[in-house]
N, C-alpha and C positions, 0 to 999 in steps of 0.2 A: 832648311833649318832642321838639325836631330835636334830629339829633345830627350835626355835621357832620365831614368829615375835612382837612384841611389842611398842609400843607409848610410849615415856617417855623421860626423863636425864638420860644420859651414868653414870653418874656420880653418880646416887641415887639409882643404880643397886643393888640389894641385893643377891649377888653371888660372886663365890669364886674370878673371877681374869676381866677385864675390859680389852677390847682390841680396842685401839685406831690407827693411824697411821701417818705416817710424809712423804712430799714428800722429795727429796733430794736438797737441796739449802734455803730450806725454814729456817729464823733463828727466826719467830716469827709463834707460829701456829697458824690457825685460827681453824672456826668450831666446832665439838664435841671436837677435842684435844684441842684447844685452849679456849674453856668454862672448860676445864677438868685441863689445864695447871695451870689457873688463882684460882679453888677450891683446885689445890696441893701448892699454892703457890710459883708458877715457877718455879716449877722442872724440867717439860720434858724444857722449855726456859732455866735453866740451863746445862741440859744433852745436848742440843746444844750447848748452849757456852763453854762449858767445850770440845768439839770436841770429847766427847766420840757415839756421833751418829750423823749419816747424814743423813739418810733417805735410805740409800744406797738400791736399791732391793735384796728383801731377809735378811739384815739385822733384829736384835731386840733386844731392850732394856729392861729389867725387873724395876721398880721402886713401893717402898711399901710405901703405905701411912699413915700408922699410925697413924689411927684411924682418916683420917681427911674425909673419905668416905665408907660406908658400905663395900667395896668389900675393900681385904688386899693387894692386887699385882695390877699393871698395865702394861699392856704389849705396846710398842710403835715398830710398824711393819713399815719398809721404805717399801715405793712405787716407788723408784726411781725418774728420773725426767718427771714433771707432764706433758710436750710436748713428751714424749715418752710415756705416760701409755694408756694402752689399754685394752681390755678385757683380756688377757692371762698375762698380769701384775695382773691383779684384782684377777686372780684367783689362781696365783701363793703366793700373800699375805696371802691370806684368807687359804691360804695350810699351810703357813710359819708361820703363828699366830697360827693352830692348833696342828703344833707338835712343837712349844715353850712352848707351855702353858700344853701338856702333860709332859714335863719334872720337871714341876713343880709339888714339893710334895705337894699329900692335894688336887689339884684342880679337882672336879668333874664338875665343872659346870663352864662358863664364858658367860659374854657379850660382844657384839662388835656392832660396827659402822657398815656402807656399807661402802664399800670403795672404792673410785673415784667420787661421786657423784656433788663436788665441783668443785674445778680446774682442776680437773681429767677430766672433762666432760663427763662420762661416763652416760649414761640414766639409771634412779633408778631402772627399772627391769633388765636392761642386767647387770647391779652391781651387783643387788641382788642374779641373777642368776649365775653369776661366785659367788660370795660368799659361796653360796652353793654347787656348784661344785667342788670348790677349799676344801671344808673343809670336803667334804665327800670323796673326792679322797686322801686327807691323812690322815682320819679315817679309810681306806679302810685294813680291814685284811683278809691273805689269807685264804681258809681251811685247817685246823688246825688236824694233827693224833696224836699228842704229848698226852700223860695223864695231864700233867701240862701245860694248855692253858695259852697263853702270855697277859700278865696286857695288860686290856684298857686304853686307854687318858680318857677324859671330855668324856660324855654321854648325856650332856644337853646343848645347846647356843641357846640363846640368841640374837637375831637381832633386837637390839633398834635403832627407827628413831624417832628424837624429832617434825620433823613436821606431822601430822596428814595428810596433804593431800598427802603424798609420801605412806601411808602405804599401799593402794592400790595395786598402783604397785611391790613394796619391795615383798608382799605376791606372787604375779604372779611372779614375777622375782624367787624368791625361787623355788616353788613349781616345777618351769620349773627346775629349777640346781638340786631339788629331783630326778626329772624323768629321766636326764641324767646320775645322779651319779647312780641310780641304775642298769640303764643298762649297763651302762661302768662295775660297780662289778661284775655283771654277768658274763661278756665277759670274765673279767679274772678271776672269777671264774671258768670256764669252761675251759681255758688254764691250770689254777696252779693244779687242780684237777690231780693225777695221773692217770695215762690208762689204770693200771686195776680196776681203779672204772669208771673212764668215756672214755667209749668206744662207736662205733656207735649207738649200740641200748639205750641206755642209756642218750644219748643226742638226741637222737629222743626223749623219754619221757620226759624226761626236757622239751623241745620243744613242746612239745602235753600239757605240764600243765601248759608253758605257756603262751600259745596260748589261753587257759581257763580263765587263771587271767587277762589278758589284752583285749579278745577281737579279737584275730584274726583268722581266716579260717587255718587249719591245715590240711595239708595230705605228708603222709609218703609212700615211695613207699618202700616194702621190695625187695630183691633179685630177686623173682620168677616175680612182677612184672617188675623190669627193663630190666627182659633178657627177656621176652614178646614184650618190645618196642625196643630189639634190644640193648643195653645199655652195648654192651659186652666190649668195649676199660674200661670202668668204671669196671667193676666185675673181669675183670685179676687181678688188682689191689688187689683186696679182697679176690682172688682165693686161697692165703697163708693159709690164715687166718681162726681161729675156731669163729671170729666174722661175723657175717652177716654185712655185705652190708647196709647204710639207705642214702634215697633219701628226705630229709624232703624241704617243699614246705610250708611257711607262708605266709599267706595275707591280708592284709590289702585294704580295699576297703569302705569306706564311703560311706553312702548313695548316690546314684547321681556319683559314680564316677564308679559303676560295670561295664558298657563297654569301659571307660577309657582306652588306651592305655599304660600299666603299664609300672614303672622302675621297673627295677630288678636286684636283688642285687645276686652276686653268692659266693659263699665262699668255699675256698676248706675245708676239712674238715679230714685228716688225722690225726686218733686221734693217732696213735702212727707208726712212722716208721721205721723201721730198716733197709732201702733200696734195703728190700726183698732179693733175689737170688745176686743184687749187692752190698752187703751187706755191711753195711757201720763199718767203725772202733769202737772201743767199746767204746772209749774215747770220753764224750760229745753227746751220745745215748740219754742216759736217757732225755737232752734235747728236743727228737725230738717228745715229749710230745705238744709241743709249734705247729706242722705239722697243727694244725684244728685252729688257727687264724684268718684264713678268716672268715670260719664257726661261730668263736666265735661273728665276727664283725658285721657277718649279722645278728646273731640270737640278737645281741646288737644292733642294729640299728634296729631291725624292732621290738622290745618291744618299746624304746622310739620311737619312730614313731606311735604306737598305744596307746604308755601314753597321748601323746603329740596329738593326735587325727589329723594328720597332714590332709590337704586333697586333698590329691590324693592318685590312687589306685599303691600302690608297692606288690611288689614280690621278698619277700626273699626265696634264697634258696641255703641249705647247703648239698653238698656232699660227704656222709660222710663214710670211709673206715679205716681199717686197716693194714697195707702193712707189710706183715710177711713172712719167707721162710719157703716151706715145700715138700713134694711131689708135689703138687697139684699148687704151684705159677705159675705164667708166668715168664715167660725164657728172657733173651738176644734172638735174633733170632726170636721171634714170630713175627707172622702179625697178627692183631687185626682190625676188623670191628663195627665202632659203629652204633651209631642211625641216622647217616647221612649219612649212607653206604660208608662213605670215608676210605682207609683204611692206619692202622700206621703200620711201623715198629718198633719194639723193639731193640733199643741198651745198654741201662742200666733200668734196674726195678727200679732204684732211682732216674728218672726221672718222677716218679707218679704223680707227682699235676697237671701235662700237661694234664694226661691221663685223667684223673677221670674229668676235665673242659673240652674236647673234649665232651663229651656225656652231661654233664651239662648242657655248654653251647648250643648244638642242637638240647634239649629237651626243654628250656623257649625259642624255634624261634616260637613255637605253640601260644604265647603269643602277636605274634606281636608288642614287645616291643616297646619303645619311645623312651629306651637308656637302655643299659644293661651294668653293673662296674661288672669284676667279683676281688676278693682278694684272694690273696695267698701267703703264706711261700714259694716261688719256688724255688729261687735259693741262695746259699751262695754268689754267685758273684756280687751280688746288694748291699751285704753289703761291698764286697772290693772296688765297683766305687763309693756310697752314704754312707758308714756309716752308724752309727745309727742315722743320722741324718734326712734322706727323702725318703719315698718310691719311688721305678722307677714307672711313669705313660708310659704305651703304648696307645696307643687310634686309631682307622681307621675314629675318628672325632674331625676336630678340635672344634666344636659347646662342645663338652663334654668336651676335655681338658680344655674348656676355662672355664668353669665353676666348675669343678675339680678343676684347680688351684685357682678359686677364694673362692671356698668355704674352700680349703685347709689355702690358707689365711686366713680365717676369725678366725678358727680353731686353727689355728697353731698346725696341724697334716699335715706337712711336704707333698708335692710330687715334683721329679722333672721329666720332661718331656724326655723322651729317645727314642732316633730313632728307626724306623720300615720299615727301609731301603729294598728295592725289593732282595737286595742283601742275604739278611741275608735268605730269603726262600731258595737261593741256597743252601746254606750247609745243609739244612734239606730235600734235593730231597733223597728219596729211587730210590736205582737198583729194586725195587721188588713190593715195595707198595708206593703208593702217600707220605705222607714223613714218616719221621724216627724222633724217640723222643729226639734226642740230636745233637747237632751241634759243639760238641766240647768244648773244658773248653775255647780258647781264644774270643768267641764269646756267648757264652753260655745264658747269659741275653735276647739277641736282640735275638737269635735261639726261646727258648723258648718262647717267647712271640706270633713270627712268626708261629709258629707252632697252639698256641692256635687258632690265629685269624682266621685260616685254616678251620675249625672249626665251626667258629660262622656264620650266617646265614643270612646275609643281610639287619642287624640292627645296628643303632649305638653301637659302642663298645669300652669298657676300660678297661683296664689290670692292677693294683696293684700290684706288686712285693712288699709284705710290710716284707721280710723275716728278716731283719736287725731291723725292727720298733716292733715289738711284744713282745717282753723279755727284760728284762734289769739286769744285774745283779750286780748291783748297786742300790742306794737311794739318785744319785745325784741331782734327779728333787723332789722338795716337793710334788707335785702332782700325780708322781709316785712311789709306793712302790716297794721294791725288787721282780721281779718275771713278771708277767704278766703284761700286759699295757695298754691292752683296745684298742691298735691304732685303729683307723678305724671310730668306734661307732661317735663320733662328727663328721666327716669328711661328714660321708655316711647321717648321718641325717640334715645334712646343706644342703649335694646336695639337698637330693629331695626336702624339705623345700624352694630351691631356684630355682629349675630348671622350666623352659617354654621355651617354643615352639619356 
């Protein structure tokens, strides 16, 4: 999908379908619709009075013009009400006006307005920038093994601004919502991919090429180096497996910012799990494809973070494993020594994502972080206390929570804030080794996380439970297509973008 930007009247568009928009209560419109209402001769003013549209969000209305303006169709997108719209209204229209207008026979190409820039108040780049992101995210098609590839929408739009001094920003405001839609595609690209095409080493190269297209410092640790630095709690995990092991480490560092004290982004990265030796039921497996979400977030957030030339120096880094039963896997029973010479006990092998961020997280403390977020698929039981609704935040700072939540707000990529209570390290004491990887299914969320933070090394730190927020298997959001989500990628690129001292 082009998205192009243009000076002109909405109305003298010479393209197939015109996309205008209506707030909800409004019974006279003004602006592009309302210069475009008065050229239809009060049509959209009568599609109001007739109560067949409100504005409603997410609503839209079709009306053809007949030959009384170059383009044959009009499409009229409710914004809802104008004291409630905000950036994630903006960008949920600009979603809703793109698969409208793909149902329409014929239309290859359309024009549209920005939207909110009026009474919406929104500022013409942050508009223009959800406009864009909203329309690439449902343009967004998965990868595709079928012989008979599924029809495209529209392949060309159009963003007409009739004032000349707004196109400035309109073009910046785009180019920004380009950079994020691509990297959110990415992310679930790398989720919907299956795991015998994208497995750890293969997303390590993904990762190396494109670390080349964008600009960032790339280094990959394979097996033999991690078990050199000690990295053994991480390789149990991988010990099933006929796939190697990968430690990939992206950076990003602007000029002037190399002894910066970096954020660092961590992602777990199981690209396919079958809960090894504790091996999980066959039904709903093939999901566990979804395992490397975090991975996908960082390695999504730290492309738009190098599109986006952000400045300051981050540190992504995805750890990335296979978790398969074989001769050779780790056991129930073991005791496991990482890079921090702390050691785990093993009670279930399908408690992996804990494992593989024990050594993650103890190898970026080299870094002397500033604040460290790591993301993980960890537990099913964050989706039964938040739904798909919000990932659980953990945190040992409240200075990050606080800025986590605000940038989650901004976002509207959900988190809610879950205790880290002294208590909850109780249940994870080993008889044998400093703790054990499971704390039981009635406390399992708060176990888990406590265990992580065991762990990490004397720097600010955050925890992500985003295991509920990654997949959907649905197409109830416009923004999200059925399959992968991207969660993460805006969230992560808002913090660092916002984060100080």
């Amino acid at each position: 999908m082009q998205l192009t930007v243009s000076q002109g009247n909405i109305a003298e568009q010479v393209t197939d379908c015109i996309v205008v928009n209506l707030f909800e209560g409004v019974t006279e419109p003004g602006g592009a619709t309302g210069a475009l209402n008065q050229v239809l001769d009060g049509a959209i003013q009568n599609l109001i009075a007739s109560g067949d549209f409100t504005g409603k969000v997410g609503s839209t209305a079709v009306l053809y013009t007949n030959g009384k303006i170059p383009a044959a169709r009009v499409l009229v997108v409710g914004l809802g009400k104008a004291d409630k719209f905000d950036f994630q209204k903006a960008r949920k229209a600009a979603a809703v006006a793109y698969k409208a207008v793909s149902k329409l026979k014929g239309v290859k190409q359309y024009a549209t307005i920005v939207h909110g820039t009026g009474i919406g108040n929104l500022e013409a780049t942050k508009a223009a920038q959800a406009l864009a992101e909203g329309t690439l995210a449902a343009a967004y098609q998965a990868p595709n093994y079928k012989r008979e590839k599924p029809e495209n929408g529209p392949q060309q739009g159009t963003i007409v601004e009739f004032d000349a001094a707004k196109i400035a920003a309109i073009r910046t405001g785009v180019q920004t919502g380009q950079n994020m839609a691509a990297a959110i595609g990415h992310a679930r690209d790398y989720i919907n991919e299956p795991p015998n095409v994208l497995y750890p080493e293969e997303l390590a190269r993904r990762a190396q090429k494109l670390a080349t297209e964008v600009g960032l410092q790339c280094n990959v640790l394979d097996e033999a180096a991690m078990r050199a630095l000690g990295m053994n709690i991480l390789l149990a995990v991988s010990s099933g497996s006929e796939r190697e092991a990968q430690f990939i480490i992206l950076e990003h560092a602007p000029a002037g910012t190399e002894q910066q004290q970096p954020i660092i982004l961590v992602g777990k990265g199981v690209t396919f799990d079958t809960g090894g030796i504790s091996i999980k039921p066959w039904d709903g497996m093939w999901l566990m494809k979804d395992d490397m979400g975090g991975a996908a977030a960082v390695l999504g957030a730290m492309e738009a973070i190098a599109r986006l030339n952000v400045g300051r120096r981050v540190i992504g880094v995805a750890a990335c494993v296979e978790n398969m039963p074989d001769g050779k896997a780790f056991r129930p029973g073991d005791i496991l020594t990482g890079i921090t010479g702390k050691t785990a006990e093993i009670l279930s092998t399908d408690a992996e994502g804990r494992l593989i961020l024990a050594d993650a997280l103890g190898y970026v403390a080299r870094y002397n972080p500033v604040a460290v977020v790591d993301l993980a698929t960890l537990t099913g039981a964050i989706g039964v206390a938040l739904g798909p609704h919000a990932a659980g935040l953990f945190t040992n700072n409240g200075n990050v929570q606080a800025k986590l939540m605000a940038s989650a707000d901004r976002t509207g990529e959900r988190l809610w804030p879950m205790p880290m209570y002294d208590e909850y390290m109780d249940a994870i004491k080993s008889d044998i080794a400093e703790v054990k990887n499971s704390g039981g299914r009635t406390q399992g969320v708060a176990t888990s996380a406590k265990f992580i933070e065991h762990f990490t090394e004397g720097y600010p730190w955050a925890h992500l439970d985003i295991a509920s927020m990654v997949w959907t298997q649905s197409e109830s959001e416009p923004t999200t297509p059925k399959g992968a989500t991207g969660y993460g990628v805006r969230l992560l690129v808002d913090f660092v973008q916002t984060f100080d001292l």
